[in-house]
SEFILO-743522 format. One record per atom (N, C-alpha, C, O): residue in three letters; atom name; x, y, z. Coordinates in nm, 2 decimals, decimal comma, padded with zeros to 4 digits. Example, Ala and Ser with C-alpha at 12.3 -4.5 7.8 and 13.67 -1.06 7.14 Angstrom:
<rest->ALA&atom->N&u->01,32&v->-00,57&w->00,78>
<rest->ALA&atom->CA&u->01,23&v->-00,45&w->00,78>
<rest->ALA&atom->C&u->01,32&v->-00,33&w->00,78>
<rest->ALA&atom->O&u->01,42&v->-00,33&w->00,85>
<rest->SER&atom->N&u->01,28&v->-00,22&w->00,71>
<rest->SER&atom->CA&u->01,37&v->-00,11&w->00,71>
<rest->SER&atom->C&u->01,29&v->00,00&w->00,79>
<rest->SER&atom->O&u->01,34&v->00,11&w->00,80>
// end
This chain:
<rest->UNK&atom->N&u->01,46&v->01,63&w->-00,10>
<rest->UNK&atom->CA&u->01,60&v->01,64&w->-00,09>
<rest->UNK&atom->C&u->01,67&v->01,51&w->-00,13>
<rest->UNK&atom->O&u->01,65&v->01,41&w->-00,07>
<rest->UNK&atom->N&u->01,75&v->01,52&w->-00,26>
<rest->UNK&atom->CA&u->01,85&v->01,37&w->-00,28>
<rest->UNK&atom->C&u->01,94&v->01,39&w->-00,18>
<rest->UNK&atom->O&u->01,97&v->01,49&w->-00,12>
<rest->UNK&atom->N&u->02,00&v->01,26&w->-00,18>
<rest->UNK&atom->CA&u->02,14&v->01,25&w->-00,08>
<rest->UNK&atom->C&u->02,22&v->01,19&w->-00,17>
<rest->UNK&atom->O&u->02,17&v->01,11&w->-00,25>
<rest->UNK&atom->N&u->02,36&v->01,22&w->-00,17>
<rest->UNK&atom->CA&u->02,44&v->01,17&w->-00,25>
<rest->UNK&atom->C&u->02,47&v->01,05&w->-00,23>
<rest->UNK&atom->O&u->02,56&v->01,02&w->-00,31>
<rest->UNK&atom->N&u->02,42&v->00,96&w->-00,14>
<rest->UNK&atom->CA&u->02,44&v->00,80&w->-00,14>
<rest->UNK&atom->C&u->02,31&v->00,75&w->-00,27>
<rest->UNK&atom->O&u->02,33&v->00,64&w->-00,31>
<rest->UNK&atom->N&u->02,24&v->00,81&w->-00,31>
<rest->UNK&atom->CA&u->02,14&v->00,76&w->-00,36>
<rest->UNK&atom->C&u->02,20&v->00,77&w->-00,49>
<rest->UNK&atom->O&u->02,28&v->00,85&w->-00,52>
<rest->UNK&atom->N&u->02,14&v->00,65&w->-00,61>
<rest->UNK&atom->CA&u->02,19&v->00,61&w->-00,72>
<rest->UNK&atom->C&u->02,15&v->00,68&w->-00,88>
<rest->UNK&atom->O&u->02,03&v->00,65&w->-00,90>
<rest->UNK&atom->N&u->02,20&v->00,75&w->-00,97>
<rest->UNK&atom->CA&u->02,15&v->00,85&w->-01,01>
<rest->UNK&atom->C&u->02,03&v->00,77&w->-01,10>
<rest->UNK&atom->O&u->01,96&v->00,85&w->-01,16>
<rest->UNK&atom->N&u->01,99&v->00,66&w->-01,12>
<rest->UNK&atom->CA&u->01,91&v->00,60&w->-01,19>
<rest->UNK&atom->C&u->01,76&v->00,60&w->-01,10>
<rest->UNK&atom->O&u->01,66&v->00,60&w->-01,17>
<rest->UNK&atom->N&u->01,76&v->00,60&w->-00,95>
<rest->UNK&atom->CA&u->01,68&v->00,63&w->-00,86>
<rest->UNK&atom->C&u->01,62&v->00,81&w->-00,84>
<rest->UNK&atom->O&u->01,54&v->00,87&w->-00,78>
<rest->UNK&atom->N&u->01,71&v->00,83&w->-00,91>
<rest->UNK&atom->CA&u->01,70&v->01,00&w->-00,94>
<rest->UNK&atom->C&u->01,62&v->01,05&w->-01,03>
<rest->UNK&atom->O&u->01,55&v->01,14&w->-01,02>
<rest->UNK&atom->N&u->01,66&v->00,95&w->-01,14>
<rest->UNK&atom->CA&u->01,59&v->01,00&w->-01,28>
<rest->UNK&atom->C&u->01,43&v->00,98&w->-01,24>
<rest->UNK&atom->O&u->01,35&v->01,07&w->-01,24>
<rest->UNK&atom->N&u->01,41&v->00,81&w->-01,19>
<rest->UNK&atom->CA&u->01,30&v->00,77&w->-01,20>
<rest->UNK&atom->C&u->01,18&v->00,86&w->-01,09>
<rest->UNK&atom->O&u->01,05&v->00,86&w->-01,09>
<rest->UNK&atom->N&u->01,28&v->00,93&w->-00,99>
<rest->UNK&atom->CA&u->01,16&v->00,95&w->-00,91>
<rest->UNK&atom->C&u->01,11&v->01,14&w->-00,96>
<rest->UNK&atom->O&u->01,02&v->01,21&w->-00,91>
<rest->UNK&atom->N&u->01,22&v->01,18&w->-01,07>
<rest->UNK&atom->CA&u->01,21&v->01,33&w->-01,10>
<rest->UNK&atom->C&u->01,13&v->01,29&w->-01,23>
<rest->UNK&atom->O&u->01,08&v->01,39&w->-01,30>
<rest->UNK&atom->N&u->01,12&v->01,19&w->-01,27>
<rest->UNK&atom->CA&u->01,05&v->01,17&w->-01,37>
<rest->UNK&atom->C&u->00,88&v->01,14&w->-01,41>
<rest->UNK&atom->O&u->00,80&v->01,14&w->-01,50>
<rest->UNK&atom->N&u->00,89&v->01,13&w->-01,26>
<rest->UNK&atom->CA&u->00,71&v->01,07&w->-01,19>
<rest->UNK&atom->C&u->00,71&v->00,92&w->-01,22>
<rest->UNK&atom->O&u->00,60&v->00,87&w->-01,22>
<rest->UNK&atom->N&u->00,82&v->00,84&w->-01,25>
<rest->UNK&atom->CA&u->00,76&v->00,71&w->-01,28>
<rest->UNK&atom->C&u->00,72&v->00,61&w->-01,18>
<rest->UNK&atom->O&u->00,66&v->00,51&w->-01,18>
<rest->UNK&atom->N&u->00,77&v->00,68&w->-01,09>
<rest->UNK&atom->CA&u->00,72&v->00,59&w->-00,91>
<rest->UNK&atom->C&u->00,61&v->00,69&w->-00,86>
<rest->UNK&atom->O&u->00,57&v->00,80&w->-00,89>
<rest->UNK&atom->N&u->00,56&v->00,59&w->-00,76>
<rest->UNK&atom->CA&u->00,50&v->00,65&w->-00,68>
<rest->UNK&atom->C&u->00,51&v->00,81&w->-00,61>
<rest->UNK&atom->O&u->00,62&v->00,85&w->-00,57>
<rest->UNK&atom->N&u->00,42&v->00,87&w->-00,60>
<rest->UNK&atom->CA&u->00,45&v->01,00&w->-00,54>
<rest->UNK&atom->C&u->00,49&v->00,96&w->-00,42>
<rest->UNK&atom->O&u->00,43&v->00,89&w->-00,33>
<rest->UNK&atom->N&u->00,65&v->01,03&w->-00,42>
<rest->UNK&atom->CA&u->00,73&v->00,99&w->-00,27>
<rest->UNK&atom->C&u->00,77&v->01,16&w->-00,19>
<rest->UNK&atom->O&u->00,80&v->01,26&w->-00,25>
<rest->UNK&atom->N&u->00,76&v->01,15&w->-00,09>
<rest->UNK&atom->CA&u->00,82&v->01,21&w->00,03>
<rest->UNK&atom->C&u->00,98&v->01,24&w->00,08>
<rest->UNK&atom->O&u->01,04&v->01,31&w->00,16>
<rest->UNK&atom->N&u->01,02&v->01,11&w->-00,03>
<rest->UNK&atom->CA&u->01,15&v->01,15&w->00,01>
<rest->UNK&atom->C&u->01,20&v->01,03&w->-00,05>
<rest->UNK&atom->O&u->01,13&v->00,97&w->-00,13>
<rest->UNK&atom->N&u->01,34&v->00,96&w->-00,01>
<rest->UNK&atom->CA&u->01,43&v->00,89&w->-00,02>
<rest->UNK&atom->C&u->01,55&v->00,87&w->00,02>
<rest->UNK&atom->O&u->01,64&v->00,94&w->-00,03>
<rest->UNK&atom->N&u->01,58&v->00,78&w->00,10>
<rest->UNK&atom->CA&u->01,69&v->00,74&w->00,21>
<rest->UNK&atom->C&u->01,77&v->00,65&w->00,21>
<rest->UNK&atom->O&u->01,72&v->00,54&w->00,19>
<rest->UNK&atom->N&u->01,92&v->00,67&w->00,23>
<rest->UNK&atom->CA&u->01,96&v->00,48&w->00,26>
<rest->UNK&atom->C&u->02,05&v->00,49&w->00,35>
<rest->UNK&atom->O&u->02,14&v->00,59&w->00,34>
<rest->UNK&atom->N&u->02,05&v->00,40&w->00,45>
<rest->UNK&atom->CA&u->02,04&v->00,42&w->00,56>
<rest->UNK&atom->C&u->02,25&v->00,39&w->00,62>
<rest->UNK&atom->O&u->02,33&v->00,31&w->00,58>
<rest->UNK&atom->N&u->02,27&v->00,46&w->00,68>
<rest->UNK&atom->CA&u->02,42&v->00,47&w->00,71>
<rest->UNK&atom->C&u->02,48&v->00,53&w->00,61>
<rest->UNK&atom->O&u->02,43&v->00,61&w->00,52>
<rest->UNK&atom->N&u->02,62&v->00,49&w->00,61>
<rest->UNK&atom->CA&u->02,69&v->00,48&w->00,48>
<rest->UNK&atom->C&u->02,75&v->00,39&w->00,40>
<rest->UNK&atom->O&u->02,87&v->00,34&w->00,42>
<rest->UNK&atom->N&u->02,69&v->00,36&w->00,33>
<rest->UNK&atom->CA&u->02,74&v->00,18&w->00,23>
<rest->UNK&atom->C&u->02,86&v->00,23&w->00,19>
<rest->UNK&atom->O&u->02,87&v->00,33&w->00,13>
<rest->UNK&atom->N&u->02,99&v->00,14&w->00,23>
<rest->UNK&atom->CA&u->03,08&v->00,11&w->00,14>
<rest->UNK&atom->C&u->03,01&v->00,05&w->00,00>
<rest->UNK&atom->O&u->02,92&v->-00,04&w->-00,02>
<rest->UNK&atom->N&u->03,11&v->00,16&w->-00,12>
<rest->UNK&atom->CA&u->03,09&v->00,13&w->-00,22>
<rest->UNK&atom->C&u->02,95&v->00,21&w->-00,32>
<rest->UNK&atom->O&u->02,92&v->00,21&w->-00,44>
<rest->UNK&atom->N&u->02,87&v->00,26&w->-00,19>
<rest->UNK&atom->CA&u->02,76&v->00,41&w->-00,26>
<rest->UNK&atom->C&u->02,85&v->00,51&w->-00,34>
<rest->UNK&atom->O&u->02,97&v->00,50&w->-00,34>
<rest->UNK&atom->N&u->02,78&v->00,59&w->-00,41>
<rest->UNK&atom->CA&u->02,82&v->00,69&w->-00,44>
<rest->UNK&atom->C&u->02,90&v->00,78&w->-00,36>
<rest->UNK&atom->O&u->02,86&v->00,77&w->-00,25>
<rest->UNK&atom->N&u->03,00&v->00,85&w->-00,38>
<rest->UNK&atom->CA&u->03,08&v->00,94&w->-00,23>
<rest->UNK&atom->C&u->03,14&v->00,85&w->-00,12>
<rest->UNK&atom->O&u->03,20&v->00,91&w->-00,03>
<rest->UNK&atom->N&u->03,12&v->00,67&w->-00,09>
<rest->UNK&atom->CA&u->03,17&v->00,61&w->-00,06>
<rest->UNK&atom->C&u->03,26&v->00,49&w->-00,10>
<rest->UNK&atom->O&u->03,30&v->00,39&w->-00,04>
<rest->UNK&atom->N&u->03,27&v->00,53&w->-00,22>
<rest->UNK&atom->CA&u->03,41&v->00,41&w->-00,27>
<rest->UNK&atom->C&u->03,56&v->00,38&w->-00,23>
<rest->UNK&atom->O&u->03,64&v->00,47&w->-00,22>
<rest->UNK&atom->N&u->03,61&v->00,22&w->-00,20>
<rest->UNK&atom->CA&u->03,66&v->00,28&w->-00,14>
<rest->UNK&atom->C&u->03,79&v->00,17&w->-00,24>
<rest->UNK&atom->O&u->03,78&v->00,06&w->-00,31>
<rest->UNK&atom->N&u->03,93&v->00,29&w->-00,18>
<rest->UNK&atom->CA&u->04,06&v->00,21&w->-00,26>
<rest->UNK&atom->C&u->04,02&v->00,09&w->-00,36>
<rest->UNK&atom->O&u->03,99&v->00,09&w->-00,48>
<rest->UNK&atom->N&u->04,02&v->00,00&w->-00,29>
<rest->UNK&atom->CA&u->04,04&v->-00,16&w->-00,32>
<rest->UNK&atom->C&u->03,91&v->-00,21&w->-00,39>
<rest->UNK&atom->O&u->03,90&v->-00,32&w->-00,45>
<rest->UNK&atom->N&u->03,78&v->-00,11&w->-00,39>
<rest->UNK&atom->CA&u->03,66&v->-00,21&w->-00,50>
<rest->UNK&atom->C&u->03,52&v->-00,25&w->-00,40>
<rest->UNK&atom->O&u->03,41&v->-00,25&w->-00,44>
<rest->UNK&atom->N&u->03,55&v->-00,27&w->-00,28>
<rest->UNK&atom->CA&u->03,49&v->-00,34&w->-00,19>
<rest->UNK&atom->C&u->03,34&v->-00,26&w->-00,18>
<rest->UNK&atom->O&u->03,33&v->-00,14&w->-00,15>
<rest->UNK&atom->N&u->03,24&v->-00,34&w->-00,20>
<rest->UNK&atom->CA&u->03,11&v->-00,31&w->-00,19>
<rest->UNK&atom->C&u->03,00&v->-00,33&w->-00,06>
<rest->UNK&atom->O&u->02,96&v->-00,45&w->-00,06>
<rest->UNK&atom->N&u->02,98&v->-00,30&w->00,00>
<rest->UNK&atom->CA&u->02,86&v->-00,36&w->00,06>
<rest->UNK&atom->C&u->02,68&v->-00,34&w->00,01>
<rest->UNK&atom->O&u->02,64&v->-00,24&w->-00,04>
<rest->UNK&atom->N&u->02,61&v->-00,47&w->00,03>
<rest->UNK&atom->CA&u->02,48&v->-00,43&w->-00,03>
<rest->UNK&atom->C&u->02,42&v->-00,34&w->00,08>
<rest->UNK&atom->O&u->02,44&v->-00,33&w->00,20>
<rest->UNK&atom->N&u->02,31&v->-00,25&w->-00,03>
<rest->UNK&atom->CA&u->02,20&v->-00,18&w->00,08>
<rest->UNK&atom->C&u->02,06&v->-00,12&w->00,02>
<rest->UNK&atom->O&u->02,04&v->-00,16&w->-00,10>
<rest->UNK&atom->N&u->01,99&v->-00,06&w->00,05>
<rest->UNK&atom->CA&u->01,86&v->-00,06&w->00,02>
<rest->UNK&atom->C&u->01,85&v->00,09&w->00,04>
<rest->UNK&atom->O&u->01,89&v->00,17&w->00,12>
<rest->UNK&atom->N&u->01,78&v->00,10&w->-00,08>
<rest->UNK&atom->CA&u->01,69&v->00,30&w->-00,09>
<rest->UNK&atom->C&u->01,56&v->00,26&w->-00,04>
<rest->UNK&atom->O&u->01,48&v->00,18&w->-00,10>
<rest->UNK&atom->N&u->01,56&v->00,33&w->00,09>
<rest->UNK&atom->CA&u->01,43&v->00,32&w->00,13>
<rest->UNK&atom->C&u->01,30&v->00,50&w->00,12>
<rest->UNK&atom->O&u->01,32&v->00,60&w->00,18>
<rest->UNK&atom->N&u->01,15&v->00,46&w->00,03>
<rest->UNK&atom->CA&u->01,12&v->00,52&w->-00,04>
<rest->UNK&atom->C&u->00,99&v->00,61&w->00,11>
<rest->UNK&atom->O&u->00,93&v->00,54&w->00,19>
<rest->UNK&atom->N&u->00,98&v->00,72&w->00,11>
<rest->UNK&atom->CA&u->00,89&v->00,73&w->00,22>
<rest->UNK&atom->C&u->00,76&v->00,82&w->00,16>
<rest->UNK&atom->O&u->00,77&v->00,89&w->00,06>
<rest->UNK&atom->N&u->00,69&v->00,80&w->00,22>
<rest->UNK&atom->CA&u->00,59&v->00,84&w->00,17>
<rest->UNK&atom->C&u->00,43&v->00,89&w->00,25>
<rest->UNK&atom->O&u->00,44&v->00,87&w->00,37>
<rest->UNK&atom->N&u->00,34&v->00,94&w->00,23>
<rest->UNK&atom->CA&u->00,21&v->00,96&w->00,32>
<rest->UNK&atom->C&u->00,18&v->00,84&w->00,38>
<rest->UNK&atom->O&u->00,14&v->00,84&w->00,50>
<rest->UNK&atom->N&u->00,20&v->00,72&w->00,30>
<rest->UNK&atom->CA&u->00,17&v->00,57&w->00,35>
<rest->UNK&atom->C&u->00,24&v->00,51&w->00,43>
<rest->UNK&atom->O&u->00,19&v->00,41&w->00,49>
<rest->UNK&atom->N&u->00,40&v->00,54&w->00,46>
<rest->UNK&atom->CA&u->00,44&v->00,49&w->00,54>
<rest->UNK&atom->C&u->00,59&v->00,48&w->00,47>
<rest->UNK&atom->O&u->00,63&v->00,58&w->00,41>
<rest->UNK&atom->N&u->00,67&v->00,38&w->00,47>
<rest->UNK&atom->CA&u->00,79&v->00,36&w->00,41>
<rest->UNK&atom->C&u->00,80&v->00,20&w->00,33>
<rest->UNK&atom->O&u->00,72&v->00,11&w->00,35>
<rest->UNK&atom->N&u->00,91&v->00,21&w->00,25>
<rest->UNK&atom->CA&u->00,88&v->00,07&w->00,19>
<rest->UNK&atom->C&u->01,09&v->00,11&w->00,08>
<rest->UNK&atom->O&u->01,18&v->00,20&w->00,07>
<rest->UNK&atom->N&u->01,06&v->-00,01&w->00,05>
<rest->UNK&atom->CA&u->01,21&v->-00,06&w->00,00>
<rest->UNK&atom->C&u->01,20&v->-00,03&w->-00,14>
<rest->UNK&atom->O&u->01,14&v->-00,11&w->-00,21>
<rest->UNK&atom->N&u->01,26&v->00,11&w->-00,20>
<rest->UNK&atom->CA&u->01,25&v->00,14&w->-00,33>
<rest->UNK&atom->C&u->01,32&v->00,06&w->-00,41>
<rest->UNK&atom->O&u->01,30&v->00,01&w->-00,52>
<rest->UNK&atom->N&u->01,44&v->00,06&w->-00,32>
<rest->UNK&atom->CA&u->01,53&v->-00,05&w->-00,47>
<rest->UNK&atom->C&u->01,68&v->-00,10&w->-00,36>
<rest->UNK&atom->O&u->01,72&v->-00,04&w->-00,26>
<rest->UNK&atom->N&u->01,74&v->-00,23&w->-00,42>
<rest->UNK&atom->CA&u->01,79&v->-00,30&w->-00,32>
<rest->UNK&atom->C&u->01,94&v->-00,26&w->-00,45>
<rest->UNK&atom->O&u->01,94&v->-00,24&w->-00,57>
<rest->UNK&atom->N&u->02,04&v->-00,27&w->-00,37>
<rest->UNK&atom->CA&u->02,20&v->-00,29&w->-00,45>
<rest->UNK&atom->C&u->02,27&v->-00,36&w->-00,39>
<rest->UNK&atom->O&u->02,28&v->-00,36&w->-00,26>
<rest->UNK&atom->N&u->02,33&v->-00,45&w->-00,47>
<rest->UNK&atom->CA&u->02,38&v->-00,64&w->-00,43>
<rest->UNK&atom->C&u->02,58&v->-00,57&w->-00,44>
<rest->UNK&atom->O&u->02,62&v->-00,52&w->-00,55>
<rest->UNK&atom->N&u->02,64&v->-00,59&w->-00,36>
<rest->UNK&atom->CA&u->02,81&v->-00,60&w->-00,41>
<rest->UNK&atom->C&u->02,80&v->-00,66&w->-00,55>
<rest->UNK&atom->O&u->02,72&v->-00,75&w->-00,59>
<rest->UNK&atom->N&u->02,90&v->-00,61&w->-00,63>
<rest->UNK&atom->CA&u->02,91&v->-00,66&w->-00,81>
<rest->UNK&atom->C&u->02,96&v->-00,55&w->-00,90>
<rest->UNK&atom->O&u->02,97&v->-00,57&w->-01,02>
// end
């Protein structure tokens, strides 16, 4: 299941097979500045797609304010 905080370039790559076989994909709260969270004025916060898997969890890809 995607969630709409998640970045459509993290989309491509994981319907594409170029990652790891994942279980899923998460980021955690709601980032100002995600997808579906922008807000007025521009204002970003950084945060992390975190990738889950048979192995455990790990940090698919990080997004910096910019």
């Amino acid at each position: 299941m995607m969630e709409n905080n998640e970045r459509r370039m993290d989309r491509r790559l994981v319907l594409a097979g170029a990652t790891l076989l994942l279980g899923g994909l998460a980021v955690a709260g709601m980032p100002l500045g995600a997808p579906g969270m922008e807000s007025p004025d521009g204002r970003r916060t950084a945060f992390d797609v975190i990738a889950f898997s048979e192995n455990g969890r790990s940090v698919f890809a990080r997004y910096a304010p910019g």
